[in-house]
Each structure stands twice: as structure tokens, then as C-alpha cells.
Residue, then its C-alpha position, 0 to 999 in steps of 0.5 A: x500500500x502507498x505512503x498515509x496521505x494526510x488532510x493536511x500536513x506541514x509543508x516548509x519552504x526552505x527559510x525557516x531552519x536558517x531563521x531557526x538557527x538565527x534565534x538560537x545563535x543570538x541566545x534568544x530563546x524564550x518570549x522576547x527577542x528579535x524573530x518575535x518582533x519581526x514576526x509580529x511586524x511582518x504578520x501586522x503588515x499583512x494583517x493591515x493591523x498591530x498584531x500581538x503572537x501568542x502560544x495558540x489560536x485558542x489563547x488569541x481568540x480567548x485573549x482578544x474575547x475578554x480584550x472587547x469586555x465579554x464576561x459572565x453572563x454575557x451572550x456571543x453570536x457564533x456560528x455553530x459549525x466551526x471547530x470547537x476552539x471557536x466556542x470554548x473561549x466564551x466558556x472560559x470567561x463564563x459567557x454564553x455561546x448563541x448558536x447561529x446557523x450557516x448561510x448557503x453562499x459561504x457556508x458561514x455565519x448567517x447575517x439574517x440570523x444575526x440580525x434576528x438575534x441582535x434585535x430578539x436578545x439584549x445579552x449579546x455582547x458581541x459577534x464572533x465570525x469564523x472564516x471556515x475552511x478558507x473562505x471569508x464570511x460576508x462581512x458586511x452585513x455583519x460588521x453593518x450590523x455590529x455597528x447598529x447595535x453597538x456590539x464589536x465582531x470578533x474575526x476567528x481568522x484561524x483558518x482563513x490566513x492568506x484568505x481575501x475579503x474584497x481584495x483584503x486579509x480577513x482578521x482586522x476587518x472588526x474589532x479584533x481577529x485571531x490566526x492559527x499556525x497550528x501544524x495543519x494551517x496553511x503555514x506553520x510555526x509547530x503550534x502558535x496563533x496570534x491577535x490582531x486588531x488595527x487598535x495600537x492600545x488593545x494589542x499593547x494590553x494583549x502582551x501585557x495580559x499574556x506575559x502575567x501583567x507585572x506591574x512596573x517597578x523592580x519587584x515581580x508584582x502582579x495585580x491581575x490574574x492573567x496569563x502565559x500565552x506569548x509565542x517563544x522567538x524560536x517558533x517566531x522564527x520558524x513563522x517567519x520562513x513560512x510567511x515568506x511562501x504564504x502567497x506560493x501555499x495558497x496557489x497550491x492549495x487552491x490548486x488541489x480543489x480545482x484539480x478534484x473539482x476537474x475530476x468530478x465533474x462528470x459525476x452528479x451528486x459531487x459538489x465543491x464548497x462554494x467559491x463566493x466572488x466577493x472573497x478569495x477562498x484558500x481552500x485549506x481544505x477542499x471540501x466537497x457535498x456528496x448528494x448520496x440520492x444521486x450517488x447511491x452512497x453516504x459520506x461515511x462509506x466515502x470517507x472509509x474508503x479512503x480510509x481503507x486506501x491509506x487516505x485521510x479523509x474526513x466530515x465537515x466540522x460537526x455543528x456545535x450544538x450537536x455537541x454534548x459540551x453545548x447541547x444546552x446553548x441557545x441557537x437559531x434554527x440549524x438547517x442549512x449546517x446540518x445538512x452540510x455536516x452530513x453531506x460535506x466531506x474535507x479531503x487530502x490538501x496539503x500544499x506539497x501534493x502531486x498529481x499522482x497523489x491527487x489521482x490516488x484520492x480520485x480514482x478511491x471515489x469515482x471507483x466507489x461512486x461510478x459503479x454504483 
């Protein structure tokens, strides 16, 4: 059987070991030093933002939540399909999650609904949008709305770095935004995230809050129960590298979905995630719908299929009020996302494929679906 074909792997270009070896020769190890500030300031750049680095998307989403004022009691519109690390920061701060659903052109947060939910609870406090999979939400409607009612939004960029909302980086476009450099995002630094937000003093907050808040003076003093988030300069260093071939990552994944898009489309019942004009969507995925009455299959027989070849395969995030960690929060009617849930399947995407591995994942699905 051939080598595993993961999801999405990592994929470095060829900068970031010298950038690496740069930090560890000048001593700077730890969460200060010159890779750090240069990471920040070219991640800023293209941002269009300040930007603050820190040890995970989660702690930047977390950070910049309590940043904007949420707090207990406090309700948050967020989309229910995202992954889970979207949601758990409102919980954190004793907030709570108010399910919204998706809208059929991006398959992100619906404006409707947030506009039914804005004018029907006076908790909500803010707006979280998530850019799935590398496609921007409409945003706006969204930020029009944030602004009539007074509430801030809050960009979970996680996934949508190198992602384009009206010729723009997605992530500043509200109040405050996060990225991920996770192993499986489109660039890496191992692990690591980072806050944007085109407000100087709201970034100046974040590094205090994310490095224990110590108070000025010689002694260690702290008045503030706060956190340990900031990104070493190590693993800045190594972003670094990565950002230099951000522009290359995004042509080759956006090649990955064509390629499949190409090789199903003779096949009725297989449809790629829609491609929204108004944005410029990474694909870091490429997610595709099954319609299993045109197909005679389900997803799931797919995706084991796959599975059986050596191939990874998997669902679209399953809806967060599906979850039984969040079975109890509000939400919004839910039917475009569950339909999407059990239709949608992510496959191979890492940017370093050939087309020989592409083909590997084709000929497993149309092998299954044509002879039906």
C-alpha cells in the first residue's frame, strides 16, 4: 500500500531552519527577542493591523474575547459549525455561546440570523465570525450590523490566513481577529496563533495580559490574574520562513480543489464548497457535498474508503450544538449546517501534493461512486 496521505500536513519552504538557527545563535530563546518582533511586524503588515503572537489560536481568540469586555453572563453570536476552539473561549470567561446557523453562499455565519438575534436578545455582547475552511464570511452585513447595535465582531481568522475579503486579509476587518499556525494551517510555526486588531492600545494590553501583567517597578508584582500565552522567538522564527511562501501555499492549495473539482465533474451528486466572488477562498481544505440520492452512497462509506486506501479523509466540522459540551446553548434554527455536516466531506490538501497523489484520492471515489 502507498505512503498515509494526510488532510493536511506541514509543508516548509526552505527559510525557516536558517531563521531557526538565527534565534538560537543570538541566545534568544524564550518570549522576547528579535524573530518575535519581526514576526509580529511582518504578520501586522499583512494583517493591515498591530498584531500581538501568542502560544495558540485558542489563547488569541480567548485573549482578544475578554480584550472587547465579554464576561459572565454575557451572550456571543457564533456560528455553530466551526471547530470547537471557536466556542470554548466564551466558556472560559463564563459567557454564553448563541448558536447561529450557516448561510448557503459561504457556508458561514448567517447575517439574517444575526440580525434576528441582535434585535430578539439584549445579552449579546458581541459577534464572533469564523472564516471556515478558507473562505471569508460576508462581512458586511455583519460588521453593518455590529455597528447598529453597538456590539464589536470578533474575526476567528484561524483558518482563513492568506484568505481575501474584497481584495483584503480577513482578521482586522472588526474589532479584533485571531490566526492559527497550528501544524495543519496553511503555514506553520509547530503550534502558535496570534491577535490582531488595527487598535495600537488593545494589542499593547494583549502582551501585557499574556506575559502575567507585572506591574512596573523592580519587584515581580502582579495585580491581575492573567496569563502565559506569548509565542517563544524560536517558533517566531520558524513563522517567519513560512510567511515568506504564504502567497506560493495558497496557489497550491487552491490548486488541489480545482484539480478534484476537474475530476468530478462528470459525476452528479459531487459538489465543491462554494467559491463566493466577493472573497478569495484558500481552500485549506477542499471540501466537497456528496448528494448520496444521486450517488447511491453516504459520506461515511466515502470517507472509509479512503480510509481503507491509506487516505485521510474526513466530515465537515460537526455543528456545535450537536455537541454534548453545548447541547444546552441557545441557537437559531440549524438547517442549512446540518445538512452540510452530513453531506460535506474535507479531503487530502496539503500544499506539497502531486498529481499522482491527487489521482490516488480520485480514482478511491469515482471507483466507489461510478459503479454504483
Amino acid at each position: 500500500m502507498s505512503g498515509k496521505l494526510w488532510l493536511s500536513a506541514p509543508h516548509m519552504g526552505g527559510d525557516e531552519l536558517t531563521l531557526v538557527q538565527e534565534a538560537f545563535a543570538s541566545g534568544w530563546l524564550s518570549t522576547v527577542g528579535p524573530q518575535l518582533d519581526a514576526f509580529e511586524a511582518e504578520l501586522g503588515d499583512l494583517a493591515g493591523a498591530h498584531c500581538c503572537a501568542l502560544a495558540s489560536g485558542t489563547a488569541a481568540i480567548h485573549l482578544g474575547l475578554r480584550l472587547l469586555g465579554i464576561g459572565p453572563g454575557d451572550e456571543v453570536l457564533v456560528p455553530t459549525l466551526t471547530f470547537v476552539a471557536s466556542v470554548n473561549p466564551l466558556r472560559y470567561l463564563a459567557a454564553t455561546p448563541v448558536f447561529v446557523d450557516s448561510e448557503r453562499d459561504t457556508w458561514n455565519l448567517d447575517p439574517d440570523q444575526v440580525e434576528h438575534a441582535l434585535r430578539t436578545r439584549p445579552k449579546v455582547k458581541a459577534i464572533e465570525v469564523v472564516h471556515l475552511y478558507g473562505q471569508s464570511a460576508q462581512l458586511d452585513p455583519i460588521l453593518a450590523l455590529g455597528e447598529r447595535y453597538g456590539v464589536p465582531v470578533f474575526e476567528d481568522a484561524a483558518e482563513a490566513l492568506g484568505t481575501q475579503y474584497r481584495g483584503r486579509q480577513v482578521g482586522a476587518f472588526g474589532h479584533a481577529g485571531a490566526f492559527s499556525f497550528n501544524g495543519n494551517k496553511i503555514i506553520t510555526c509547530t503550534s502558535g496563533g496570534a491577535l490582531v486588531s488595527k487598535n495600537e492600545a488593545l494589542i499593547r494590553e494583549a502582551r501585557n495580559l499574556a506575559q502575567q501583567a507585572r506591574e512596573p517597578g523592580i519587584a515581580y508584582e502582579h495585580s491581575r490574574l492573567v496569563y502565559n500565552y506569548r509565542l517563544s522567538n524560536v517558533l517566531a522564527a520558524g513563522g517567519r520562513g513560512q510567511l515568506r511562501v504564504l502567497e506560493e501555499r495558497v496557489a497550491q492549495r487552491r490548486a488541489n480543489a480545482e484539480y478534484y473539482e476537474q475530476a468530478f465533474a462528470d459525476i452528479p451528486g459531487i459538489r465543491r464548497m462554494p467559491q463566493h466572488p466577493e472573497g478569495r477562498h484558500t481552500n485549506w481544505l477542499s471540501v466537497f457535498l456528496l448528494d448520496e440520492k444521486t450517488l447511491g452512497i453516504g459520506r461515511d462509506a466515502v470517507i472509509e474508503a479512503l480510509f481503507a486506501a491509506n487516505i485521510d479523509a474526513r466530515p465537515v466540522w460537526k455543528p456545535m450544538h450537536l455537541q454534548p459540551l453545548y447541547s444546552d446553548a441557545p441557537r437559531l434554527t440549524m438547517h442549512v449546517s446540518e445538512d452540510l455536516f452530513r453531506r460535506g466531506i474535507c479531503l487530502p490538501s496539503s500544499s506539497f501534493l502531486r498529481p499522482t497523489d491527487l489521482d490516488r484520492v480520485v480514482e478511491v471515489v469515482r471507483d466507489l461512486v461510478v459503479s454504483r
